[in-house]
N, CA, C and O atoms as a CHARMM CRD file, in Angstrom:
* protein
*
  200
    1    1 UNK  N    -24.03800  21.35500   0.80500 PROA 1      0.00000
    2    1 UNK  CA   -22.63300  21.01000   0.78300 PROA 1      0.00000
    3    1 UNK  C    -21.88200  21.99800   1.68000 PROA 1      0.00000
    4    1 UNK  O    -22.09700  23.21000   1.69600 PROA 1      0.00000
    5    2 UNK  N    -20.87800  21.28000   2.50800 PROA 2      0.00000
    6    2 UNK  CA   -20.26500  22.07500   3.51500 PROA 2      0.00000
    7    2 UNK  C    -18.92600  22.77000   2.84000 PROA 2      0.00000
    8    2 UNK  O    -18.27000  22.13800   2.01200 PROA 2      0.00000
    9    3 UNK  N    -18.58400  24.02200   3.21600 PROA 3      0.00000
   10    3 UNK  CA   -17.43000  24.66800   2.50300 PROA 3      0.00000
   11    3 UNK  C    -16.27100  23.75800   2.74100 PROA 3      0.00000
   12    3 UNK  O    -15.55200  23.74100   1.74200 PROA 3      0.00000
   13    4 UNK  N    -15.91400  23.14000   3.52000 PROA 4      0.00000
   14    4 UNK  CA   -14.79200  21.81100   3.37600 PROA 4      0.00000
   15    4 UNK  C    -15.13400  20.56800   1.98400 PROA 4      0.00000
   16    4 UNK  O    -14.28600  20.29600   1.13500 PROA 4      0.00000
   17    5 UNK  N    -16.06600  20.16000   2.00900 PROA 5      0.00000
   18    5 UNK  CA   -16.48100  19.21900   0.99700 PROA 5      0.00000
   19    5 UNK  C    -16.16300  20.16900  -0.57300 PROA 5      0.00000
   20    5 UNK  O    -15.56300  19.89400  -1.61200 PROA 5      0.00000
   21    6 UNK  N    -16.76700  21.13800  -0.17500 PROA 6      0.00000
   22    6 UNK  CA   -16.40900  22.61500  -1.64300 PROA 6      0.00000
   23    6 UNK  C    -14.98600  22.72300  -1.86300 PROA 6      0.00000
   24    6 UNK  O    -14.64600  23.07000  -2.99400 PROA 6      0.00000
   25    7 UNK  N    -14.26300  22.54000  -1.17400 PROA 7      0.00000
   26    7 UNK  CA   -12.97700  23.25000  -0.78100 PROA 7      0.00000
   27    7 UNK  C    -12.02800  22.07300  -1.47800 PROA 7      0.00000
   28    7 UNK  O    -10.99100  22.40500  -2.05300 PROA 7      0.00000
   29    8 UNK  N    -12.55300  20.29000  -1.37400 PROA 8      0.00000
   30    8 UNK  CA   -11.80900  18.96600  -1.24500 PROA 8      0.00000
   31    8 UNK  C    -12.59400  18.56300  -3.17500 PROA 8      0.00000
   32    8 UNK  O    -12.04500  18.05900  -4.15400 PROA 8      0.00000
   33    9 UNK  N    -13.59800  18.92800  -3.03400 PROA 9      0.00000
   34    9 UNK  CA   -14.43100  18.68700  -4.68600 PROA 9      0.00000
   35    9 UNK  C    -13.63600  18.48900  -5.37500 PROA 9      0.00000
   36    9 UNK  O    -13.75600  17.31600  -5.72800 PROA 9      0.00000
   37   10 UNK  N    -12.25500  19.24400  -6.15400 PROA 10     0.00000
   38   10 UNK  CA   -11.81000  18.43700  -7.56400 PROA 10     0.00000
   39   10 UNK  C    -10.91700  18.00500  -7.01400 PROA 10     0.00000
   40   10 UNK  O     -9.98300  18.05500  -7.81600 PROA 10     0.00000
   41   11 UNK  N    -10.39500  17.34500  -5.56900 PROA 11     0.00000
   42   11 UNK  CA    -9.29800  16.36700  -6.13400 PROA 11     0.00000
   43   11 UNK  C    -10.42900  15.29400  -5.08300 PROA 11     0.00000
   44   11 UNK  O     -9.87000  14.31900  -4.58100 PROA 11     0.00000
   45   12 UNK  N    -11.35800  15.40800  -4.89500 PROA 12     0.00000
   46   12 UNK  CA   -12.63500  13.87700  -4.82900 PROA 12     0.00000
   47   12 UNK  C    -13.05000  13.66200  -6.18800 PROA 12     0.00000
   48   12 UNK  O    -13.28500  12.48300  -6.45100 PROA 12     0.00000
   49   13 UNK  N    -13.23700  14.67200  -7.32700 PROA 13     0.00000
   50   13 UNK  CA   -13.84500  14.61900  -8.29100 PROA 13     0.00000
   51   13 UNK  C    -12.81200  13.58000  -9.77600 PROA 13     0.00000
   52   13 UNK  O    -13.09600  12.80000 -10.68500 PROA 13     0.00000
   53   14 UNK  N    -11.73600  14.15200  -9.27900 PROA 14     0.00000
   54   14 UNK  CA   -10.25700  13.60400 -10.13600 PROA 14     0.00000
   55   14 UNK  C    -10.15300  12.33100  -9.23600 PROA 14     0.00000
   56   14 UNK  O    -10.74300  11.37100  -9.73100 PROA 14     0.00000
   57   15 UNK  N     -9.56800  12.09500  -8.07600 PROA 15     0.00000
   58   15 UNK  CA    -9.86000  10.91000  -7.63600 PROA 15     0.00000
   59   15 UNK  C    -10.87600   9.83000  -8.18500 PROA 15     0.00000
   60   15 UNK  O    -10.43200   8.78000  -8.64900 PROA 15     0.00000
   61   16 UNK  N    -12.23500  10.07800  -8.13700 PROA 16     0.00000
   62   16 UNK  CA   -13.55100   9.38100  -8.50400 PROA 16     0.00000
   63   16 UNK  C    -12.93900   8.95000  -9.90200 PROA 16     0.00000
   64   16 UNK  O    -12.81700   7.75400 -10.16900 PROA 16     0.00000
   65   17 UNK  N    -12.54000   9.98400 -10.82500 PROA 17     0.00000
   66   17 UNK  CA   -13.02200   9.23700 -12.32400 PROA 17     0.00000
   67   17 UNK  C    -11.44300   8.68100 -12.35900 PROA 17     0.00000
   68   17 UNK  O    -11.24900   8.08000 -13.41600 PROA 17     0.00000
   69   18 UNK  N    -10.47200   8.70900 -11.65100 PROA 18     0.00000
   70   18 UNK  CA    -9.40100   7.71800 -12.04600 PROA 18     0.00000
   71   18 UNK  C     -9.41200   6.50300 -11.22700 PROA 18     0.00000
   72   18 UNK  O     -8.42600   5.81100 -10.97200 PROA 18     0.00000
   73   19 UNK  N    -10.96700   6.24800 -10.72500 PROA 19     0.00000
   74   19 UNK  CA   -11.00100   4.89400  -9.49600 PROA 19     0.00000
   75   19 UNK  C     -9.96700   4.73400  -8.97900 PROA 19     0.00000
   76   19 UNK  O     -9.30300   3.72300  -9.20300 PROA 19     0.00000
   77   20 UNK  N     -9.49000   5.88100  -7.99200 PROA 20     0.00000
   78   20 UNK  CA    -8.08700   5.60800  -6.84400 PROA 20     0.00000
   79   20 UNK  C     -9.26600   5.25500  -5.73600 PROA 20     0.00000
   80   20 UNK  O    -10.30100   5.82900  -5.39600 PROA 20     0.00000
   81   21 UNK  N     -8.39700   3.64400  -5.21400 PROA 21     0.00000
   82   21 UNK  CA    -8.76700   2.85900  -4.42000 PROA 21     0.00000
   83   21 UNK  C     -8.61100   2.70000  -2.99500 PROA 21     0.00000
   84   21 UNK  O     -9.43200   2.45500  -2.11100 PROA 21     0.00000
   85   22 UNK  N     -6.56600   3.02200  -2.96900 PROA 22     0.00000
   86   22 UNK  CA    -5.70600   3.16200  -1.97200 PROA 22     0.00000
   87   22 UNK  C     -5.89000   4.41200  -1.11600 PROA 22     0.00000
   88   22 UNK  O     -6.03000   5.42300  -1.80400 PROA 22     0.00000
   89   23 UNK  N     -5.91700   4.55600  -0.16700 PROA 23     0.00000
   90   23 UNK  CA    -6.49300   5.51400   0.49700 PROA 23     0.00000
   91   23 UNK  C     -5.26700   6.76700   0.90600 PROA 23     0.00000
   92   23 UNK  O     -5.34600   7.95000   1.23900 PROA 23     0.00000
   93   24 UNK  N     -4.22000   5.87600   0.69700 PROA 24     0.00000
   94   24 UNK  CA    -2.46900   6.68700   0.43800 PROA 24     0.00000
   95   24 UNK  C     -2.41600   7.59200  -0.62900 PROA 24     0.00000
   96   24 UNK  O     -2.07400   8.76100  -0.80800 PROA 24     0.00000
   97   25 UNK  N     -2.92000   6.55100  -1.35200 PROA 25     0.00000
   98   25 UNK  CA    -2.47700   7.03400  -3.08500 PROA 25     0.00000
   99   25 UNK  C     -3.88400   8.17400  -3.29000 PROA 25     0.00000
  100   25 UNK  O     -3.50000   9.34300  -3.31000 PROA 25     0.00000
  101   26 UNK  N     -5.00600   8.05000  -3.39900 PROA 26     0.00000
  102   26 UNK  CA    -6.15700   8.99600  -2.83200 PROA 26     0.00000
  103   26 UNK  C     -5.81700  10.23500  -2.28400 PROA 26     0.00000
  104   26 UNK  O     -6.05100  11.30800  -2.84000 PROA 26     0.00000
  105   27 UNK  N     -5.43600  10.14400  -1.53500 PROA 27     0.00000
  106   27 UNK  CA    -4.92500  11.35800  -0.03700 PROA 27     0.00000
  107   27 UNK  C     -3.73400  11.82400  -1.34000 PROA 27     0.00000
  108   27 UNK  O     -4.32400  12.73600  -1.91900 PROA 27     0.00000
  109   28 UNK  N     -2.52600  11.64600  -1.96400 PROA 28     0.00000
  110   28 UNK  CA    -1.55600  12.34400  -2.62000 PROA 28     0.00000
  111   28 UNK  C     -1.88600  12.52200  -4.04800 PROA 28     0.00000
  112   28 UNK  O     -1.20800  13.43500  -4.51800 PROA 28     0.00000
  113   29 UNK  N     -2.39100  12.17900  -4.59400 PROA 29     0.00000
  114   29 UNK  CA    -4.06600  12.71900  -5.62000 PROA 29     0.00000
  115   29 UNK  C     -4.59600  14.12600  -5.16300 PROA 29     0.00000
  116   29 UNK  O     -4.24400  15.25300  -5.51400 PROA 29     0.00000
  117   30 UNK  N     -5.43100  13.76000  -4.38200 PROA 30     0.00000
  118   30 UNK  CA    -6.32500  14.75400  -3.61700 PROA 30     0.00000
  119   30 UNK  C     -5.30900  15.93500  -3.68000 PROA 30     0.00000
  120   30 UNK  O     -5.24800  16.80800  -4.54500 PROA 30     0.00000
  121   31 UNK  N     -4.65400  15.79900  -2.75800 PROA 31     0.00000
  122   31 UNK  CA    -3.90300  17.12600  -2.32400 PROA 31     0.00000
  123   31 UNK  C     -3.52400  17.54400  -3.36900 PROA 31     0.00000
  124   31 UNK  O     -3.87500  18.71500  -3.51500 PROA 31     0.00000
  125   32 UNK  N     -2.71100  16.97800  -4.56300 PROA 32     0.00000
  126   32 UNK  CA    -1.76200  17.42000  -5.65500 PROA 32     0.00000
  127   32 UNK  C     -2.91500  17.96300  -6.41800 PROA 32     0.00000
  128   32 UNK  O     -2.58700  19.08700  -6.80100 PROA 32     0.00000
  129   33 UNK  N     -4.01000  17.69700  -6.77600 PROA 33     0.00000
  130   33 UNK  CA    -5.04200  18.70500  -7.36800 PROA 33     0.00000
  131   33 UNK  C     -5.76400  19.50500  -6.65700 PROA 33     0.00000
  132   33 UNK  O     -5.99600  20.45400  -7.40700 PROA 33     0.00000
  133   34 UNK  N     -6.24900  19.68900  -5.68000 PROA 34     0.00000
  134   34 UNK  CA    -6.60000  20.42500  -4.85700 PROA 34     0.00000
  135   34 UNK  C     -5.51500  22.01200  -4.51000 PROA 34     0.00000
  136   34 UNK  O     -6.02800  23.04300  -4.07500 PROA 34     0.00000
  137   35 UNK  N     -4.33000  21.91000  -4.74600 PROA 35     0.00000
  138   35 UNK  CA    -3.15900  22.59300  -4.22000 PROA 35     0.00000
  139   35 UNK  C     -3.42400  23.28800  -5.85900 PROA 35     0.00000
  140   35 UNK  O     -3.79300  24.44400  -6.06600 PROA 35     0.00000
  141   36 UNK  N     -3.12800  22.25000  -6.91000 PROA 36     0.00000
  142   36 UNK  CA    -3.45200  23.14400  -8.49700 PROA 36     0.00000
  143   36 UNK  C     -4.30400  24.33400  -8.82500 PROA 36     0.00000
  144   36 UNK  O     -4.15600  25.48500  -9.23500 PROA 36     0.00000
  145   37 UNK  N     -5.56700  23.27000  -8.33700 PROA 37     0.00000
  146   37 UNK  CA    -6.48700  24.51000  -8.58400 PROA 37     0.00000
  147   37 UNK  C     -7.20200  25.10800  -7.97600 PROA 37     0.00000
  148   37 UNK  O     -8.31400  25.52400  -8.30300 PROA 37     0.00000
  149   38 UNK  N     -6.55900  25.24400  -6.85800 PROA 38     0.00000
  150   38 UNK  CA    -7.14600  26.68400  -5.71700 PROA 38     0.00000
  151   38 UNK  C     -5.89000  27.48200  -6.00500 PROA 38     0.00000
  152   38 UNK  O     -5.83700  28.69200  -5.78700 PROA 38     0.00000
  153   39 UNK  N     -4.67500  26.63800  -6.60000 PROA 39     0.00000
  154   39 UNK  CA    -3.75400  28.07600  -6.25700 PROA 39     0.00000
  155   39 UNK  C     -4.10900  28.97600  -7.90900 PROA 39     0.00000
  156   39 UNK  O     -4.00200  30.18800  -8.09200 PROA 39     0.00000
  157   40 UNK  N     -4.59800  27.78000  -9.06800 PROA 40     0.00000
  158   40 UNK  CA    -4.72300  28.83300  -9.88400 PROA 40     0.00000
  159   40 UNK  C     -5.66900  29.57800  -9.99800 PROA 40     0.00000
  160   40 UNK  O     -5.46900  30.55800 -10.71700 PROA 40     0.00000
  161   41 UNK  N     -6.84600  29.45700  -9.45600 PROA 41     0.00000
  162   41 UNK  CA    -7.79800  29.81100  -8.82800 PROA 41     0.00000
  163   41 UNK  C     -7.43700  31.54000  -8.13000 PROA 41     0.00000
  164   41 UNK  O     -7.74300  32.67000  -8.51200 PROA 41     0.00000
  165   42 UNK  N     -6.68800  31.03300  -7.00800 PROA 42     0.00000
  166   42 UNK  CA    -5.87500  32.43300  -6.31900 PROA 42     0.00000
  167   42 UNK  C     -5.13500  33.14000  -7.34300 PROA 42     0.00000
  168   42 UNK  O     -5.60900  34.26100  -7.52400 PROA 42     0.00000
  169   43 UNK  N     -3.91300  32.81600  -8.24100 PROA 43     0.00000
  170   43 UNK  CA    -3.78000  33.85400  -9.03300 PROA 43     0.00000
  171   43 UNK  C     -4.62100  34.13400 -10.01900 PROA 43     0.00000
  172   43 UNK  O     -4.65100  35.33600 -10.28200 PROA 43     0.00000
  173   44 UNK  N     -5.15400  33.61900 -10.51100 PROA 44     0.00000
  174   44 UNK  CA    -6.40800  34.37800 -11.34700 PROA 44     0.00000
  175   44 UNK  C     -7.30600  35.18000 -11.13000 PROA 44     0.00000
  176   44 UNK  O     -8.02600  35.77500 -11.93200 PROA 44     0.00000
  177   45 UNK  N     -7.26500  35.22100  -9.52300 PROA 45     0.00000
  178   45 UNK  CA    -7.77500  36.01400  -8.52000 PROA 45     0.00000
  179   45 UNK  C     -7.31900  37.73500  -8.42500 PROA 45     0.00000
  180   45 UNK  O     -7.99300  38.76100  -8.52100 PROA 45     0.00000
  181   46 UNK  N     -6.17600  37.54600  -8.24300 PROA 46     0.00000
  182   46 UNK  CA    -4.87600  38.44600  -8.19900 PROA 46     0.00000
  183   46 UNK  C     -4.82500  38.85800  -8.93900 PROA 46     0.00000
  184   46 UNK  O     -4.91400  40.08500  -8.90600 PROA 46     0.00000
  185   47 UNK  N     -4.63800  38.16300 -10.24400 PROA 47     0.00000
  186   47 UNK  CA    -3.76500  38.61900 -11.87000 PROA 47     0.00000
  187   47 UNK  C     -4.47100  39.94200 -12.08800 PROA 47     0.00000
  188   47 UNK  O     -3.72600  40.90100 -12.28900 PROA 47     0.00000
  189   48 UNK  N     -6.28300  40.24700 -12.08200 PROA 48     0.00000
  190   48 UNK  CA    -6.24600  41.80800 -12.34700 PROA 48     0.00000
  191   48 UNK  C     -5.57700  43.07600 -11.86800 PROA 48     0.00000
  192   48 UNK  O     -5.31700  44.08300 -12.52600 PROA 48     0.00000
  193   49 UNK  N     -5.30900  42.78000 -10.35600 PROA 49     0.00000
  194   49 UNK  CA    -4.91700  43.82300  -9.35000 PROA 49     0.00000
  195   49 UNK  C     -3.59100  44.23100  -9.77100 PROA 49     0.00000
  196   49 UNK  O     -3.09500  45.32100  -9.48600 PROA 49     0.00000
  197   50 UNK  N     -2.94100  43.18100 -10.56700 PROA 50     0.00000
  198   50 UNK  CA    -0.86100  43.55300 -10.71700 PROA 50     0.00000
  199   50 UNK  C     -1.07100  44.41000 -11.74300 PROA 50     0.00000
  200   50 UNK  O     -0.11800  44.97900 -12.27600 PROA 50     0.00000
């Protein structure tokens, strides 16, 4: 698996199990979870260092 495919995984993965069809509606899915949880991802990252 390529670090892009790693990177796109839970909002392909959230996409998949809510059978989004539309490739619009897919794409603003995608991003809106993808943006979630890499950013909580990043502060959880952070949160020890503060």
């Amino acid at each position: 698996m390529t670090p892009l495919r790693l990177f796109l995984l839970p909002g392909d993965l959230v996409s998949d199990a809510l059978h989004v069809a539309d490739p619009d509606s897919r794409t603003m899915l995608r991003s809106l979870v993808n943006m979630l949880v890499w950013n909580f991802v990043g502060v959880m990252a952070v949160l020890p260092f503060i």
